[in-house]
TORTIBA-995075 format. One record per atom (N, C-alpha, C): residue number from 1; atom name; z, x, y. Coordinates in steps of 0.001 Angstrom, whole numbers, padded with zeros to 6 digits. Layout:
residues N
R    i  at        z        x        y
R  NUM  CA        Z        X        Y
...
//
This chain:
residues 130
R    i  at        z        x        y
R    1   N   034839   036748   169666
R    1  CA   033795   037268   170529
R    1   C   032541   037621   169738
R    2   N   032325   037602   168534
R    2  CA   031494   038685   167685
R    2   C   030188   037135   167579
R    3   N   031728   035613   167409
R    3  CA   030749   034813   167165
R    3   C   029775   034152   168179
R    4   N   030488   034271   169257
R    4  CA   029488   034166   170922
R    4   C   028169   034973   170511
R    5   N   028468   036003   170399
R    5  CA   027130   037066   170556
R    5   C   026719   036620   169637
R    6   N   026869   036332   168022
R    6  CA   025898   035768   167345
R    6   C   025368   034701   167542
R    7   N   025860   033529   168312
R    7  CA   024949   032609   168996
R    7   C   023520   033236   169822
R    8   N   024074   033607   170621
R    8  CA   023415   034033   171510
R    8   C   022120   034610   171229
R    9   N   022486   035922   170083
R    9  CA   021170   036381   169965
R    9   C   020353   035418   168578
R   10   N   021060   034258   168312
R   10  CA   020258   033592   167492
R   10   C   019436   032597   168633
R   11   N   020178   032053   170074
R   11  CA   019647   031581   170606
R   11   C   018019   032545   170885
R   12   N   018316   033790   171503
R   12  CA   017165   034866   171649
R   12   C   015983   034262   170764
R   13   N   016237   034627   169614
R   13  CA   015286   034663   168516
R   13   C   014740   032884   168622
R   14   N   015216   032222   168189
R   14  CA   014887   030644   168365
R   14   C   013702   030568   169996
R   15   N   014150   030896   170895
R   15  CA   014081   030293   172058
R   15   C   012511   030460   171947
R   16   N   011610   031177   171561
R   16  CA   010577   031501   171729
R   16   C   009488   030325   170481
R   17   N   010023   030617   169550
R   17  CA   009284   029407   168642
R   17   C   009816   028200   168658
R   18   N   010844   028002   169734
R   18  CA   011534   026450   169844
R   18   C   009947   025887   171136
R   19   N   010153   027121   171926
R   19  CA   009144   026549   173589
R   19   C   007996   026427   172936
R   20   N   007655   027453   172188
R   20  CA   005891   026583   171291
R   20   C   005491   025917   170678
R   21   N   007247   025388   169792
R   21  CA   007034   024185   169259
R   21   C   006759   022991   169856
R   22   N   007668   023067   171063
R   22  CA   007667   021803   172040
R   22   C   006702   021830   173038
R   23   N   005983   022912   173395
R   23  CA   004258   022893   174176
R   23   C   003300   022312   173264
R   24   N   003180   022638   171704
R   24  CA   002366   022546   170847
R   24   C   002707   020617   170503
R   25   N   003314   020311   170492
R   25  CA   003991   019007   170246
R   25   C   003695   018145   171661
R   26   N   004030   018620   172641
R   26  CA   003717   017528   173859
R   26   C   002207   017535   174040
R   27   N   001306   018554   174129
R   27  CA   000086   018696   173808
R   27   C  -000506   017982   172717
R   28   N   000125   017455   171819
R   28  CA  -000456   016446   170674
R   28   C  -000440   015185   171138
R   29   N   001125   015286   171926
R   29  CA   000919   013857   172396
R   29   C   000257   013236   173334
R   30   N   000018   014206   174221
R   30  CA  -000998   013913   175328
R   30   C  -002690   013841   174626
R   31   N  -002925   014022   173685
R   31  CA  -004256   014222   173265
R   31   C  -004312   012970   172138
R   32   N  -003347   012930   171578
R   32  CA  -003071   011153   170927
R   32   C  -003224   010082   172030
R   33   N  -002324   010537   173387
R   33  CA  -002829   009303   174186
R   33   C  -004056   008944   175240
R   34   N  -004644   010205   175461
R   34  CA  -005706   010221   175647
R   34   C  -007111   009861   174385
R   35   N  -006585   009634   173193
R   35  CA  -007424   009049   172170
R   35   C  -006916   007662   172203
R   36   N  -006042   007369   172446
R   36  CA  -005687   005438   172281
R   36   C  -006338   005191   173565
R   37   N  -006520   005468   174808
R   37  CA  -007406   005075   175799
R   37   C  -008304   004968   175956
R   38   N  -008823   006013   175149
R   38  CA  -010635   006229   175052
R   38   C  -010690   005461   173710
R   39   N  -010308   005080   172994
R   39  CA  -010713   004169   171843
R   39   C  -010290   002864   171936
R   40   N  -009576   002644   173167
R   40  CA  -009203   000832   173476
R   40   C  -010514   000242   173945
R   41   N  -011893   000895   173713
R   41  CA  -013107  -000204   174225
R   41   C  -013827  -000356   173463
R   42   N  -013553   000976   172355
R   42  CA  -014939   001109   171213
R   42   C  -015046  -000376   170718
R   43   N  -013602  -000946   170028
R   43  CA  -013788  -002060   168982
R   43   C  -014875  -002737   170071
R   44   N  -014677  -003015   171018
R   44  CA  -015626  -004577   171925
R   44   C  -016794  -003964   171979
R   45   N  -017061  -003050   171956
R   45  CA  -018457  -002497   171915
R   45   C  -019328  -002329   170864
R   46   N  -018571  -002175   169643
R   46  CA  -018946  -002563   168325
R   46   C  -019111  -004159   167875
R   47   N  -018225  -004225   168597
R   47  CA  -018528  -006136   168304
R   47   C  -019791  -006461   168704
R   48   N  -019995  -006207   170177
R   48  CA  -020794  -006878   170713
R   48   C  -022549  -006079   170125
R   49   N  -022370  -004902   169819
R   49  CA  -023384  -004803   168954
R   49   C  -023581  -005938   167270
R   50   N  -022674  -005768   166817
R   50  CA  -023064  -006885   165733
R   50   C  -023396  -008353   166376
R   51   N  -022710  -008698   167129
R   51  CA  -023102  -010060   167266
R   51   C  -025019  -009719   167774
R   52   N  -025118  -008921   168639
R   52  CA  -026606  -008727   168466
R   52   C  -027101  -008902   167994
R   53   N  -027083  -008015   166575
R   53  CA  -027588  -007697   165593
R   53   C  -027556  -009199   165069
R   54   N  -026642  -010274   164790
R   54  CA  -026438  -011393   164446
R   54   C  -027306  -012152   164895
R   55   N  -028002  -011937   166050
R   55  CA  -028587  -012742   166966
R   55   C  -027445  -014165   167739
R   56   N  -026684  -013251   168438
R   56  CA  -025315  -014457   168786
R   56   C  -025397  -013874   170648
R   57   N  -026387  -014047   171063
R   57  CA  -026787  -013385   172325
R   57   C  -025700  -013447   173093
R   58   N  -024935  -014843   173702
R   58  CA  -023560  -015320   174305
R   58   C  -022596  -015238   173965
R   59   N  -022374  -014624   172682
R   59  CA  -021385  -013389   172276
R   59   C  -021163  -012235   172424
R   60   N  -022783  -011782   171968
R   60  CA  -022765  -010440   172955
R   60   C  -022765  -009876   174146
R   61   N  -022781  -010516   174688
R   61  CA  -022954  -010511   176405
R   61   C  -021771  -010546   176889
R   62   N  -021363  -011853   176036
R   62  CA  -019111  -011881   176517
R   62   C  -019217  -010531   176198
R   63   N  -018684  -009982   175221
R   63  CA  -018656  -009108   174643
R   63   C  -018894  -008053   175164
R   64   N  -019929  -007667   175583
R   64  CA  -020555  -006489   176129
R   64   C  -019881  -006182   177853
R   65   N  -019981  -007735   178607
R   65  CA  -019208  -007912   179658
R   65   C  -017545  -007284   179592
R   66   N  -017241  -008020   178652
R   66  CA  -015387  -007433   178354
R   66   C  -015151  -006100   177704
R   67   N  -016162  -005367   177067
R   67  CA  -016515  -003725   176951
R   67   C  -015802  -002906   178222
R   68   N  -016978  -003448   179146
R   68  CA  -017569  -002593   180121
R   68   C  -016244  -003020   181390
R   69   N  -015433  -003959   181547
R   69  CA  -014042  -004103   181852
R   69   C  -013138  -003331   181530
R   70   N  -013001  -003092   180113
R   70  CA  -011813  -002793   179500
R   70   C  -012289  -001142   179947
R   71   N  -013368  -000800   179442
R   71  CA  -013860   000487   179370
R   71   C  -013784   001392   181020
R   72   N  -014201   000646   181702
R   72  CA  -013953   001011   183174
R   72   C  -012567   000939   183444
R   73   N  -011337   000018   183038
R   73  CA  -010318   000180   183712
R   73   C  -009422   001238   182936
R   74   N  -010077   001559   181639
R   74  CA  -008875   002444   180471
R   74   C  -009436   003632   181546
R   75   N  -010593   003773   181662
R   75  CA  -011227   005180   181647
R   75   C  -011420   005586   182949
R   76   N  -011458   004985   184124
R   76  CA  -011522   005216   185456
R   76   C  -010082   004882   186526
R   77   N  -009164   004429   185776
R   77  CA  -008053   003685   186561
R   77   C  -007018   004160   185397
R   78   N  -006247   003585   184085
R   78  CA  -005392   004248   183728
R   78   C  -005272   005681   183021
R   79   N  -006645   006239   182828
R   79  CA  -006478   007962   182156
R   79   C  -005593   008626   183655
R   80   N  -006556   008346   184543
R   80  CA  -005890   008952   185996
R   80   C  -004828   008467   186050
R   81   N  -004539   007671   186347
R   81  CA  -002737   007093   186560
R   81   C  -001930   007471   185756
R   82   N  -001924   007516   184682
R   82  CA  -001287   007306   183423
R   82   C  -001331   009148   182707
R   83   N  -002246   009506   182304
R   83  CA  -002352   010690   181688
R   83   C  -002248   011651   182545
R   84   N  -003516   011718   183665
R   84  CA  -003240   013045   184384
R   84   C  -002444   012942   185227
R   85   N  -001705   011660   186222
R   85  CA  -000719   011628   186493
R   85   C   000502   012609   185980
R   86   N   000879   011978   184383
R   86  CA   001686   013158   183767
R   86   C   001778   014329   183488
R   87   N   000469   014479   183133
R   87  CA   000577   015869   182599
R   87   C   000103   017031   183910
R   88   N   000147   016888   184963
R   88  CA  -000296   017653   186282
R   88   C   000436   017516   187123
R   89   N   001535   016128   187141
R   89  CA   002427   016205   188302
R   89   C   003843   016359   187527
R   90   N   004083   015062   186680
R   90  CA   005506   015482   185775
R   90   C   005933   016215   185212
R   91   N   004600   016644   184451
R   91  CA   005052   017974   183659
R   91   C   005440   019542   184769
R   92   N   004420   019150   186029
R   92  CA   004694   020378   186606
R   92   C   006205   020380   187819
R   93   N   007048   019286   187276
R   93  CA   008467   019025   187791
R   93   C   009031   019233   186892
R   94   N   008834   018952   185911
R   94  CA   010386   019273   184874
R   94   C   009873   020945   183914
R   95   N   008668   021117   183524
R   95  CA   008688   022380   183082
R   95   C   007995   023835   184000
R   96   N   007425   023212   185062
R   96  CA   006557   024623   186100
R   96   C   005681   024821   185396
R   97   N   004455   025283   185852
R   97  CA   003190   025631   185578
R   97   C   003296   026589   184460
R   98   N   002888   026111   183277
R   98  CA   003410   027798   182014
R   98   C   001690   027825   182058
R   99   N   001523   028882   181240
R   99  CA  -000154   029683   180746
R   99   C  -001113   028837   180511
R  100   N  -000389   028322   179673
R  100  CA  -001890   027385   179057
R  100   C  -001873   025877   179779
R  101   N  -000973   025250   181060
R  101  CA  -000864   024491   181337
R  101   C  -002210   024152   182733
R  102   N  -002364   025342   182873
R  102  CA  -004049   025427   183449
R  102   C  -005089   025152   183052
R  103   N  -005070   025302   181916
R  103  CA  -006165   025439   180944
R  103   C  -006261   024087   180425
R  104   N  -005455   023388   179771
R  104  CA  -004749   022582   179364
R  104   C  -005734   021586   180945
R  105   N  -005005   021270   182197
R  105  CA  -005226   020007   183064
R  105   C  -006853   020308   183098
R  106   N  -007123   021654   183396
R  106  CA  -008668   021782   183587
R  106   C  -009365   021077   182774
R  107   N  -008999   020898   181811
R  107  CA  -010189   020013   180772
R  107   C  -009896   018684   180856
R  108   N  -008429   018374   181021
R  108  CA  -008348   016747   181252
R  108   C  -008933   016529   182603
R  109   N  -009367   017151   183495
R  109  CA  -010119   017353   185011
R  109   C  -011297   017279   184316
R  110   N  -011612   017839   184020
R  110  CA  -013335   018048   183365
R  110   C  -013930   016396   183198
R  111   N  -012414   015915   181944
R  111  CA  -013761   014801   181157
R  111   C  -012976   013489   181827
R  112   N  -012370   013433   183528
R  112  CA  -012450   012276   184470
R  112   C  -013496   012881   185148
R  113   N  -014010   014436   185604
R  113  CA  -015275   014172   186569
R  113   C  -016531   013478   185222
R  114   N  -016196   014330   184294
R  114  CA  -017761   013564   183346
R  114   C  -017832   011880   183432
R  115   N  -016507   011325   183572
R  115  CA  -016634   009522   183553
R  115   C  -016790   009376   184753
R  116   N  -016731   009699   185983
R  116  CA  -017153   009847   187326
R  116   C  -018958   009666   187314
R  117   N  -019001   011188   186870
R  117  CA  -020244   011314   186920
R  117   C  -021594   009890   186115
R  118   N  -020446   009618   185085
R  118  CA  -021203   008478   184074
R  118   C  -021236   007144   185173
R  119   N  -020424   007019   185519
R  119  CA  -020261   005653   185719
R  119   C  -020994   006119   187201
R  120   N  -021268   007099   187876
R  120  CA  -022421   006714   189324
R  120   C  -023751   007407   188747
R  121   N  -023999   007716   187839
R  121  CA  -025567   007746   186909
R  121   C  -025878   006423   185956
R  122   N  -024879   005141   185874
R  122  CA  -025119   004101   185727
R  122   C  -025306   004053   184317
R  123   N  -025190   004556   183504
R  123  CA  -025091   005185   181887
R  123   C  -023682   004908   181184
R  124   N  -024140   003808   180253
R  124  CA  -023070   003260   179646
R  124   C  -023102   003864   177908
R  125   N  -022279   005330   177674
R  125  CA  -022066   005876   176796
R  125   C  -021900   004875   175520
R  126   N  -022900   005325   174596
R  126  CA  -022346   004838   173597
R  126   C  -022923   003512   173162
R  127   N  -024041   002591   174082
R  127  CA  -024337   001815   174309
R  127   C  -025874   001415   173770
R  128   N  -025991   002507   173626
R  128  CA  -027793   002805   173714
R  128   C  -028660   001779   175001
R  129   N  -027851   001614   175854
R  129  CA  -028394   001356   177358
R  129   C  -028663   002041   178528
R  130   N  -029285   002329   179461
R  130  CA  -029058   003558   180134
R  130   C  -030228   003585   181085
//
């Protein structure tokens, strides 16, 4: 019996820096994959500036065309599906709304209204077009 209770209150002690390890950790990962989405357009957008710069006009234009594709569907169609989908509906099924999980969607809310807002002010970030 002595060794139950020493589980137990080792569970106690653990349980608290185990849950912040694993908030602090899923929070990385959601912010890693919200960086592979937002950086799946840069390369074509960099391209299509050099070929500019190259003077390769029908390169850049492909280029600039397949940007502004990729860039609209990462950033207006899968962040929403894909990211805040998870982290606002799944997460709030398997773990319930904890403290910072407010705080936390509010900002992934924030920067889909800012690509909202970009893409009906017709302003292609990053572009020096506008």
């Amino acid at each position: 019996s002595t060794q139950a209770f020493f589980w137990l209150k080792h569970v106690k002690i653990d349980f608290l820096v185990m849950f912040i390890h694993h908030l602090a950790n899923n929070m990385a990962q959601v912010g890693s994959l919200v960086l592979c989405v937002h950086d799946t357009s840069d390369f074509l957008l960099e391209a299509a500036k050099m070929a500019n710069y190259a003077k390769y006009q029908r390169l850049c234009d492909f280029l600039f065309i397949v940007f502004s594709v990729v860039h609209f569907i990462t950033r207006l169609v899968k962040y929403p599906l894909w990211v805040l989908n998870s982290t606002m509906f799944e997460s709030w099924a398997i773990v319930g709304p904890f403290p910072s999980w407010w705080l936390f969607n509010i900002l992934l809310l924030v920067l889909q209204v800012l690509y909202r807002m970009l893409l009906s002010s017709g302003v292609c970030p990053g572009s020096g077009l506008g």
